[in-house]
C-alpha positions in Angstrom: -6.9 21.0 -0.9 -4.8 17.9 -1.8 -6.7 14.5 -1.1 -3.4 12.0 -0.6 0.6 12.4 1.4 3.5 10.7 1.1 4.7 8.1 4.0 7.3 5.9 5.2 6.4 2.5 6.8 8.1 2.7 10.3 6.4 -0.8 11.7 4.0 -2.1 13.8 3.2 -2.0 17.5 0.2 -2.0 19.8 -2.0 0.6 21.6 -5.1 0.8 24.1 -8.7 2.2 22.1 -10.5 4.4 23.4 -12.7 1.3 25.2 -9.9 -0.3 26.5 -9.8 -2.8 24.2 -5.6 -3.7 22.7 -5.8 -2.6 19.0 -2.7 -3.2 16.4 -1.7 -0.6 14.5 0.7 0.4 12.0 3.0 3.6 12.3 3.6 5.9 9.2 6.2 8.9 9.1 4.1 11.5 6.7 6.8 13.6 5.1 8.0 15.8 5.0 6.6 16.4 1.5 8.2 19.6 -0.7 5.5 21.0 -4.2 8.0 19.9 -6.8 5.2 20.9 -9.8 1.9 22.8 -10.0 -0.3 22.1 -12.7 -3.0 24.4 -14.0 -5.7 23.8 -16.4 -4.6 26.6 -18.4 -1.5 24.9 -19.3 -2.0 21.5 -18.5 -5.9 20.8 -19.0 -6.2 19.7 -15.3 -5.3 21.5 -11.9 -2.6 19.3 -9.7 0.1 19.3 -7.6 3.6 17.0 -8.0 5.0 16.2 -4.3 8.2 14.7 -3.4 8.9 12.8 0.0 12.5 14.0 0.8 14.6 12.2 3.5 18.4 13.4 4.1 18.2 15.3 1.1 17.5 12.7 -1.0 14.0 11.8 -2.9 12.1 9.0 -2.3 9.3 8.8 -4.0 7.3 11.8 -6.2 3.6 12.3 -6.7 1.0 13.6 -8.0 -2.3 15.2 -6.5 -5.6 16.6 -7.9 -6.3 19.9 -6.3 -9.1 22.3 -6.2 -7.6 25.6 -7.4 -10.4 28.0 -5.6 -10.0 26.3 -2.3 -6.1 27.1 -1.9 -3.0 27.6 -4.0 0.1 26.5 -3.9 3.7 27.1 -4.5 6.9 25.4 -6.0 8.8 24.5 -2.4 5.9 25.0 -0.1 5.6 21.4 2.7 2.1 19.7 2.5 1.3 18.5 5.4 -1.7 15.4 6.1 -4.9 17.8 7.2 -7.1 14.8 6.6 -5.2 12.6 9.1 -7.4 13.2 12.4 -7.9 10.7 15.1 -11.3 8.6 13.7 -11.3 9.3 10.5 -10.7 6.8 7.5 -7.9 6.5 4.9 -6.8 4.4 2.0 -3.5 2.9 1.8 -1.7 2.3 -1.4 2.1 0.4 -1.0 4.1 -2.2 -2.8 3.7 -5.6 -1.3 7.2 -7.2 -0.3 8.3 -9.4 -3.4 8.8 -12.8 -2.6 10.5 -14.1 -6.1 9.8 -17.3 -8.0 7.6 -19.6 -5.2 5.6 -22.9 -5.8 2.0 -23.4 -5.1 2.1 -24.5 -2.1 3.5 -20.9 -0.8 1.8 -18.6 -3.5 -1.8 -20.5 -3.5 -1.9 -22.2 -0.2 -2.1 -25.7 -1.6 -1.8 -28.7 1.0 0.6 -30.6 -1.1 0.6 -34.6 -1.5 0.5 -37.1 1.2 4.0 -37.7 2.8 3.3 -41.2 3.6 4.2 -45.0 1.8 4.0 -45.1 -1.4 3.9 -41.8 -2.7 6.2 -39.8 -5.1 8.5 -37.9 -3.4 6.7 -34.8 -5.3 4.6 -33.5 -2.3 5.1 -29.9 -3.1 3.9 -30.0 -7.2 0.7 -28.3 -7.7 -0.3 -31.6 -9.5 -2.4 -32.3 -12.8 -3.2 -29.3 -14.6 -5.0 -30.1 -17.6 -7.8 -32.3 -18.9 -7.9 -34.9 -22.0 -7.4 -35.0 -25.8 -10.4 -32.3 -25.4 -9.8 -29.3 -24.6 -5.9 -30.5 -24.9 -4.6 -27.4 -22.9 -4.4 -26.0 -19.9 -7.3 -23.2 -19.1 -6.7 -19.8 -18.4 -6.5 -19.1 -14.8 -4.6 -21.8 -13.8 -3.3 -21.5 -10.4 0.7 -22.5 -10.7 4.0 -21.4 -9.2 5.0 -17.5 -10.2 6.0 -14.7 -9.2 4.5 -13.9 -5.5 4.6 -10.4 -4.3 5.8 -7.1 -5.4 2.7 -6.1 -6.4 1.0 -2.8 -5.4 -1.7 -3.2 -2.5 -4.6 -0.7 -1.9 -5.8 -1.7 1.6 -9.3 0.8 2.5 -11.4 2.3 5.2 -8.5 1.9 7.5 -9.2 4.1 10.8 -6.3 6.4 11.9 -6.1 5.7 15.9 -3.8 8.7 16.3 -1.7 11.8 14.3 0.9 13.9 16.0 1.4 16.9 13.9 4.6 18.0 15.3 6.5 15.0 14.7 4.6 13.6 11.7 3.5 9.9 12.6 0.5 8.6 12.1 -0.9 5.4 13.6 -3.6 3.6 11.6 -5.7 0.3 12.7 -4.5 -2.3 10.9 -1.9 -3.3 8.8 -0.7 -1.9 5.7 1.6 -3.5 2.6 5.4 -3.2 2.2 8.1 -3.5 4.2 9.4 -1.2 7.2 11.2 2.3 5.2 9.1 1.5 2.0 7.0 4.2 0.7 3.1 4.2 1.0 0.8 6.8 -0.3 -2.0 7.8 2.8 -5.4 9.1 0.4 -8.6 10.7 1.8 -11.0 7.6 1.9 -13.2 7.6 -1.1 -16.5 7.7 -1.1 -18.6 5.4 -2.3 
């Protein structure tokens, strides 16, 4: 059985728990997800599967997914579906975080800035000094300074999904989850630890 599906971010809304209490959650479209490539460990040294998340007949992202071979096999053009996805269970999320370009300190570190008041520079958004003397004469590694922001990928875990409607494919998880609405997350079987 695969361990991780292909999604599309569709946004976030509200629902009621199961207490009453308001939760947020996020909704996922899983699919629909075509076997592009089986792997065996005859041929390849290890057994897997390569999906594809196809939308309007067009690919959106590809995969791949370790597979136990005795529990099930599969075939070139078969649809995965999500069987891991049941109401209370946990996942991991894995997603590009939305890339926010070039930013300063105070947006990419959360620094306060400099006083806005009488006789200050007008420099209130530098992330001021940055190194030390004659000794050590540089700037240390770790620096925090203005870079790039974003656009990195995100793994958020033990995220519990609320609801999953087989039938239409969506999947509503507590919490949210990286990227922007359409962009493509990959839903994994939480790992144990």
């Amino acid at each position: 059985m695969h361990t991780q599906i292909l999604a599309t971010k569709v946004g976030m809304t509200q629902m009621y728990g199961d207490n009453g209490v308001l939760i947020p959650v996020t909704l996922l479209q899983v699919g629909p997800c075509k076997v592009s490539l089986v792997r065996t460990a005859a041929r390849d040294k290890y057994d897997a599967i390569q999906m594809q998340l196809v939308r309007n007949e067009k690919v959106l992202a590809t995969r791949e997914s370790r597979i136990d071979p005795a529990a099930r096999q599969y075939q070139v053009g078969e649809a995965v579906d999500a069987p891991f996805a049941e109401k209370g269970l946990k996942v991991d999320i894995s997603g590009t975080s939305k890339g926010r370009g070039f930013t300063g300190v105070m947006k990419r570190h959360n620094f306060h800035g400099l006083n806005a008041t009488h006789g200050v520079k007008k420099v209130h958004r530098s992330g001021g000094s940055t190194g030390q003397n004659t000794h050590p004469g540089r700037v240390q590694r770790g620096m925090k300074m203005a870079g790039q922001y974003g656009n990195a990928k995100i793994t958020v875990r033990n995220l519990a999904v609320a609801s999953y409607t087989p039938d239409t494919g969506l999947i509503a998880v507590c919490g949210a989850v990286p990227g922007p609405v359409g962009g493509v997350v990959v839903v994994r079987k939480q790992i144990e630890a």
